[in-house]
TORMIPA-961812 format. One record per atom (N, C-alpha, C, CB): residue in one letter; residue number from 1; x, y, z. Coordinates in steps of 0.1 Angstrom, whole numbers, plus 5000, padded with zeros to 4 digits. Last residue first. Glycine has a CB too. Example, Ala and Ser with C-alpha at 12.3 -4.5 7.8 and 13.67 -1.06 7.14 Angstrom:
% residues 2
<type=S, seq=2, c1=5128, c2=4978, c3=5071>
<type=S, seq=2, c1=5137, c2=4989, c3=5071>
<type=S, seq=2, c1=5129, c2=5000, c3=5079>
<type=S, seq=2, c1=5141, c2=4994, c3=5057>
<type=A, seq=1, c1=5132, c2=4943, c3=5078>
<type=A, seq=1, c1=5123, c2=4955, c3=5078>
<type=A, seq=1, c1=5132, c2=4967, c3=5078>
<type=A, seq=1, c1=5113, c2=4955, c3=5090>
END
This chain:
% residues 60
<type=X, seq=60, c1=5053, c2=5084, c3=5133>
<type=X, seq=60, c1=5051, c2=5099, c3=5140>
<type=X, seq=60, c1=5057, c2=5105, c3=5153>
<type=X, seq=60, c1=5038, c2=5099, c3=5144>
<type=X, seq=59, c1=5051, c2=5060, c3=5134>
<type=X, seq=59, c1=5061, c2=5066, c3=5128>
<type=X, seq=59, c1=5062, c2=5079, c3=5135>
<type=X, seq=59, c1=5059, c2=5066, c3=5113>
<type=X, seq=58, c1=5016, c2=5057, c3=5140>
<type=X, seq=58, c1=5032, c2=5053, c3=5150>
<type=X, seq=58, c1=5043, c2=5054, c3=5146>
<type=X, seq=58, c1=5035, c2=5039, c3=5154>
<type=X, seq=57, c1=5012, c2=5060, c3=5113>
<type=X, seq=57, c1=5010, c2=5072, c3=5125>
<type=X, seq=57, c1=5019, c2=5065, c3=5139>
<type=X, seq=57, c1=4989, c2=5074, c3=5130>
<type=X, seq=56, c1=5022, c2=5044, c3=5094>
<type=X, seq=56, c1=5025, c2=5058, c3=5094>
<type=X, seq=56, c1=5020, c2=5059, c3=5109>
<type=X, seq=56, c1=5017, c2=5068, c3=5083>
<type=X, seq=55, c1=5004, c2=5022, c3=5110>
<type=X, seq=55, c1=5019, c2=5023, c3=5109>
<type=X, seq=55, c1=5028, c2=5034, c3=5106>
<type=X, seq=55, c1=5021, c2=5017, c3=5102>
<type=X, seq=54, c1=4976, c2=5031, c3=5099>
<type=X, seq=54, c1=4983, c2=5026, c3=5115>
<type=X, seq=54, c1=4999, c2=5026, c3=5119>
<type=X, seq=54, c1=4980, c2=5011, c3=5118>
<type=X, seq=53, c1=4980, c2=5034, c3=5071>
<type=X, seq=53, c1=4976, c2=5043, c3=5083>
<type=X, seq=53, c1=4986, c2=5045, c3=5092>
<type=X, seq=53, c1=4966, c2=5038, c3=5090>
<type=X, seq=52, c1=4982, c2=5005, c3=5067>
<type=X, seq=52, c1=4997, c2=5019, c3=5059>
<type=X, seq=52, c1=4991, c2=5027, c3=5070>
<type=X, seq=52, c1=4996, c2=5029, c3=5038>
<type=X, seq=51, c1=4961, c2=4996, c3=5075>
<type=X, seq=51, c1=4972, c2=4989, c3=5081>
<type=X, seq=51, c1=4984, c2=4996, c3=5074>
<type=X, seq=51, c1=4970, c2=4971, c3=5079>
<type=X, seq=50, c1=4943, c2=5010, c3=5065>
<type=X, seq=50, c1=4941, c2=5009, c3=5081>
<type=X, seq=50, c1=4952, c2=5004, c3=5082>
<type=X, seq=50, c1=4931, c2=5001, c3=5088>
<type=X, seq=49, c1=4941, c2=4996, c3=5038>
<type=X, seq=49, c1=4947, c2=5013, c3=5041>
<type=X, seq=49, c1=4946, c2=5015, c3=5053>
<type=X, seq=49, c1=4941, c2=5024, c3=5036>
<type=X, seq=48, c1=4964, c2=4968, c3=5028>
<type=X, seq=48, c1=4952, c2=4973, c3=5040>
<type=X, seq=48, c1=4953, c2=4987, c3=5040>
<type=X, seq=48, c1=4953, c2=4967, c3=5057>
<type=X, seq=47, c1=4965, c2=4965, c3=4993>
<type=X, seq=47, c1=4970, c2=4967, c3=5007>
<type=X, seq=47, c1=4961, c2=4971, c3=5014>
<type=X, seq=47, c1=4981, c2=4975, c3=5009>
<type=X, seq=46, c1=4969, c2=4943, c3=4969>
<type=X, seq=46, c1=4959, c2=4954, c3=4973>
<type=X, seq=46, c1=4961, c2=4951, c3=4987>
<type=X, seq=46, c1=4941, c2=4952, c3=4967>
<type=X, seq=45, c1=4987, c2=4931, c3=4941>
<type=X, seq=45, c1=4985, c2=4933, c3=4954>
<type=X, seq=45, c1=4975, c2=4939, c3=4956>
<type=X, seq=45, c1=4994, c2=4938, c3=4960>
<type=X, seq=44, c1=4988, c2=4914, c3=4912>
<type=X, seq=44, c1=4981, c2=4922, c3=4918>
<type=X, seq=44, c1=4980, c2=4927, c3=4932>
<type=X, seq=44, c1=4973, c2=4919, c3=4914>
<type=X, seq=43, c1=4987, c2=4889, c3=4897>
<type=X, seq=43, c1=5003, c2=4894, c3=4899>
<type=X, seq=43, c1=4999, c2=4914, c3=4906>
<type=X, seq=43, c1=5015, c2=4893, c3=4877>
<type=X, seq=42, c1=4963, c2=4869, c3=4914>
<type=X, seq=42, c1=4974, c2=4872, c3=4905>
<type=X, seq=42, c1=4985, c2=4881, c3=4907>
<type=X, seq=42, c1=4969, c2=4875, c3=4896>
<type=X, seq=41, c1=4961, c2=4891, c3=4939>
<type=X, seq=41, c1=4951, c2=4883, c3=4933>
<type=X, seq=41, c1=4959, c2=4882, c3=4917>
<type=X, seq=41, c1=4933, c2=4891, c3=4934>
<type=X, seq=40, c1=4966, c2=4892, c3=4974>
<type=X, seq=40, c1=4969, c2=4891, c3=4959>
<type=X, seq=40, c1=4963, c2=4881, c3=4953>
<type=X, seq=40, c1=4983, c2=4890, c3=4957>
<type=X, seq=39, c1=4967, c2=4914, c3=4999>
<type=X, seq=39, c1=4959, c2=4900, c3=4992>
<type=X, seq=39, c1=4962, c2=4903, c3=4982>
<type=X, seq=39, c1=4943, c2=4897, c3=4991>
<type=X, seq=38, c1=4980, c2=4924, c3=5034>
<type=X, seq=38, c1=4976, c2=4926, c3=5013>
<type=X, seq=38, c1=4970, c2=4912, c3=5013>
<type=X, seq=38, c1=4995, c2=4928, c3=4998>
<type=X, seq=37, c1=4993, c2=4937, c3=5058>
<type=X, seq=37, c1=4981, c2=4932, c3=5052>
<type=X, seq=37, c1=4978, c2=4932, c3=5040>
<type=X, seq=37, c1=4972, c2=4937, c3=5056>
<type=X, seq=36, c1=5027, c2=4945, c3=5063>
<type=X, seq=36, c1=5019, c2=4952, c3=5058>
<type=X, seq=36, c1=5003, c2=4940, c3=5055>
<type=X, seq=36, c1=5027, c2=4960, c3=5045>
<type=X, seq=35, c1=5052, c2=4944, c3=5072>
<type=X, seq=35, c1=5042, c2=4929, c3=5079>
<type=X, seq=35, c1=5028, c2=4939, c3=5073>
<type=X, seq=35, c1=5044, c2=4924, c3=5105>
<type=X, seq=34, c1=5076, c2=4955, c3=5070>
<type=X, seq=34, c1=5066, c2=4961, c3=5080>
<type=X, seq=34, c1=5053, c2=4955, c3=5082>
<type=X, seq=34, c1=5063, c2=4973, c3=5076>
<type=X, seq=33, c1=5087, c2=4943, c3=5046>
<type=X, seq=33, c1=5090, c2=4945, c3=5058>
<type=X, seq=33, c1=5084, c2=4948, c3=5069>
<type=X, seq=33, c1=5097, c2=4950, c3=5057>
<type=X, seq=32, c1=5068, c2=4944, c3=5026>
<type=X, seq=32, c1=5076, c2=4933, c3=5031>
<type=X, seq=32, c1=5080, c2=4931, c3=5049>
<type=X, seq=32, c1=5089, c2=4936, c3=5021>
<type=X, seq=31, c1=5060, c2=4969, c3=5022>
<type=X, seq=31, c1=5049, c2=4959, c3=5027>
<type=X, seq=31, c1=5055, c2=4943, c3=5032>
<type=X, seq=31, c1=5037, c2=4958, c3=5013>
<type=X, seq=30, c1=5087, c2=4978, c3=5018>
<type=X, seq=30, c1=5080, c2=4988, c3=5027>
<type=X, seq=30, c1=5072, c2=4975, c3=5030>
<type=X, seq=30, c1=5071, c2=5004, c3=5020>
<type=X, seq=29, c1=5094, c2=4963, c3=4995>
<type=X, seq=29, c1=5101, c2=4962, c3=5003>
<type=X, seq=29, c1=5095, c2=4965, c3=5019>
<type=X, seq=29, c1=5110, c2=4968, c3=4997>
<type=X, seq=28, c1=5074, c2=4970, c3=4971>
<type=X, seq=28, c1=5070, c2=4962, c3=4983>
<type=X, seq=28, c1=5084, c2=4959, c3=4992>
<type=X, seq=28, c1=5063, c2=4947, c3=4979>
<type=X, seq=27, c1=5082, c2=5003, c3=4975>
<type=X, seq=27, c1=5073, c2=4997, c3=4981>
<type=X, seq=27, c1=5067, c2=4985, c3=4985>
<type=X, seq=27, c1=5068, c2=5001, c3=4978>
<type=X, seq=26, c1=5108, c2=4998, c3=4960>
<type=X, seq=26, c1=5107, c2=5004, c3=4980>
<type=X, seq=26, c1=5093, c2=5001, c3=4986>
<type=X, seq=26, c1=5109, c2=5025, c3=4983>
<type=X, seq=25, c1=5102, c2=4995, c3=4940>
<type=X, seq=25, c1=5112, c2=4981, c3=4944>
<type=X, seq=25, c1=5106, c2=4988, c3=4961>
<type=X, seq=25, c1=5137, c2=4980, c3=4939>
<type=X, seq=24, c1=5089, c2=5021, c3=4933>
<type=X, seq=24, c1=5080, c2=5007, c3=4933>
<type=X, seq=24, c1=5085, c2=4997, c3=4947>
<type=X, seq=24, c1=5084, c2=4998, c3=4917>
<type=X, seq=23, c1=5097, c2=5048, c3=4953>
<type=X, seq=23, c1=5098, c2=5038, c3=4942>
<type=X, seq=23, c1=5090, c2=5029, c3=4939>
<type=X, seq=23, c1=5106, c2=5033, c3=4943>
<type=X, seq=22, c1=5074, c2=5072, c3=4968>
<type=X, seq=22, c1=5086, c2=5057, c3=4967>
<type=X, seq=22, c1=5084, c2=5050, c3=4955>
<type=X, seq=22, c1=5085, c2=5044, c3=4980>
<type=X, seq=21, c1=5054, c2=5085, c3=4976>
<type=X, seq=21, c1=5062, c2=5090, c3=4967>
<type=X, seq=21, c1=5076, c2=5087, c3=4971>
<type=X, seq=21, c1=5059, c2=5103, c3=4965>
<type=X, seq=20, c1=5029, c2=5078, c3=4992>
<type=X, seq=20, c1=5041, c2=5085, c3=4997>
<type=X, seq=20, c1=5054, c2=5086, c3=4989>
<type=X, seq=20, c1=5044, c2=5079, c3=5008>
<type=X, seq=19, c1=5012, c2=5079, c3=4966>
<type=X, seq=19, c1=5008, c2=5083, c3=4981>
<type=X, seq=19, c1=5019, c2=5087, c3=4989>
<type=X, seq=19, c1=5003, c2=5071, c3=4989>
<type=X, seq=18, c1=5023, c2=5066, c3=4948>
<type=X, seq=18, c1=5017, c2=5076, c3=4942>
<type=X, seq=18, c1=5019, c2=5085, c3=4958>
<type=X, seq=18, c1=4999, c2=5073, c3=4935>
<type=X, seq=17, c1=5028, c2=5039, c3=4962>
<type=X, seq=17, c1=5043, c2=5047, c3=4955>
<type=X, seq=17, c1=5034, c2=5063, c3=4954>
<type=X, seq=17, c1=5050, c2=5039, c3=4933>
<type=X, seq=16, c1=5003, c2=5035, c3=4966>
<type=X, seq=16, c1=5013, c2=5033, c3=4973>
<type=X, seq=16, c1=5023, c2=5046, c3=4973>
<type=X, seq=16, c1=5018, c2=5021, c3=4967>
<type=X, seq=15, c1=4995, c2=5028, c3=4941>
<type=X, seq=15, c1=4985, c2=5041, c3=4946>
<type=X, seq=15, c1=4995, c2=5040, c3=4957>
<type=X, seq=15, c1=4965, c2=5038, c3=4950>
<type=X, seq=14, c1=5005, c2=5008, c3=4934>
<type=X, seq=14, c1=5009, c2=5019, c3=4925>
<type=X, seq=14, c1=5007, c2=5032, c3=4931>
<type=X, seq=14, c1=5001, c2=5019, c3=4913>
<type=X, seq=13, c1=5000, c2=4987, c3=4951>
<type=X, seq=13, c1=5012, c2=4991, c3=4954>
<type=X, seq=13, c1=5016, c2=5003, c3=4942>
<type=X, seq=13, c1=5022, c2=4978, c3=4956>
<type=X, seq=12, c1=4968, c2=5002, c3=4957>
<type=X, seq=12, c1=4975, c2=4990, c3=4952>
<type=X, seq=12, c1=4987, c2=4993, c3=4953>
<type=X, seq=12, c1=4971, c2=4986, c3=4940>
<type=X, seq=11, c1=4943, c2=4995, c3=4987>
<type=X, seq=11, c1=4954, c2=5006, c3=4979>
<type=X, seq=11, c1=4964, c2=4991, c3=4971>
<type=X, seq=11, c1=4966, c2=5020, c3=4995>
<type=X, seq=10, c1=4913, c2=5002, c3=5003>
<type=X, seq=10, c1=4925, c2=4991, c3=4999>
<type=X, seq=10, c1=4934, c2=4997, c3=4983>
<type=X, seq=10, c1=4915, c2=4972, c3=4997>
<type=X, seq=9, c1=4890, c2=5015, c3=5008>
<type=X, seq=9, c1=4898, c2=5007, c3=5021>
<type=X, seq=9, c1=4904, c2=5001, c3=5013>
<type=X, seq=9, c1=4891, c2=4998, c3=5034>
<type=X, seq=8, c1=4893, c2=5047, c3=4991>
<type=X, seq=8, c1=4888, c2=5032, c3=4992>
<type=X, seq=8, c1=4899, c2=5028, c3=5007>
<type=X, seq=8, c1=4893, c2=5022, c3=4974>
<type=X, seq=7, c1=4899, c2=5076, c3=4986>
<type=X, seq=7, c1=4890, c2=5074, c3=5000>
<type=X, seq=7, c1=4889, c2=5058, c3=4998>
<type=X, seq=7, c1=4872, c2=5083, c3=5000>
<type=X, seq=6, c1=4917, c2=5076, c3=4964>
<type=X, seq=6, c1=4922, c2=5078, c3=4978>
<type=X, seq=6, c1=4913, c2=5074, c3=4992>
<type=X, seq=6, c1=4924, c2=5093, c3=4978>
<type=X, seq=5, c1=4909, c2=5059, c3=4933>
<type=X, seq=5, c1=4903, c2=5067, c3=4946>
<type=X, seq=5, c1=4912, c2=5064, c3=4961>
<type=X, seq=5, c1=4885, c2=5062, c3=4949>
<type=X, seq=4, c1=4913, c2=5044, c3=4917>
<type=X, seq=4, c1=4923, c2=5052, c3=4920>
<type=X, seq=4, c1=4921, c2=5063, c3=4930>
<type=X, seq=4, c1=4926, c2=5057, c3=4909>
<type=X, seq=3, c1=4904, c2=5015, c3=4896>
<type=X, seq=3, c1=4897, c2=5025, c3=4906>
<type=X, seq=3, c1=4910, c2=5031, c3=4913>
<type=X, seq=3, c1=4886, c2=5016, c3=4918>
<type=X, seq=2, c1=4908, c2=5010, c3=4865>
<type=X, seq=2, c1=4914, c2=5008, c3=4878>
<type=X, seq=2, c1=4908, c2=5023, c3=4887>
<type=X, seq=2, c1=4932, c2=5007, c3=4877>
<type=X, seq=1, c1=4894, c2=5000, c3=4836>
<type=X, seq=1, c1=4901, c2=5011, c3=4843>
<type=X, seq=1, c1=4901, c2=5009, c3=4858>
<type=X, seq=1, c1=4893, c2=5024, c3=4839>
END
């Protein structure tokens, strides 16, 4: 079972979509484009949550 907690430092592109409520295709487009921090482990991303943060809040 997949950890799904909001308070972890690292989000998967499901918890992503869940979070700001985008598509999949938009979200890695979103980590594509915006030079987002991830690591993939197999066919598995996990994104920086300091680095969706940081970038939401300079959106602002």
């Amino acid at each position: 079972m997949e950890n799904t907690s909001l308070n972890s430092n690292v989000l998967t592109i499901a918890e992503l979509c869940d979070g700001l409520h985008i598509s999949r295709k938009y979200a890695y487009k979103f980590v594509r484009d915006n030079n987002i921090k991830f690591m993939q482990i197999g066919r598995k991303f996990y994104l920086s949550r300091k680095s969706i943060e940081k970038l939401l809040s300079m959106e602002d």
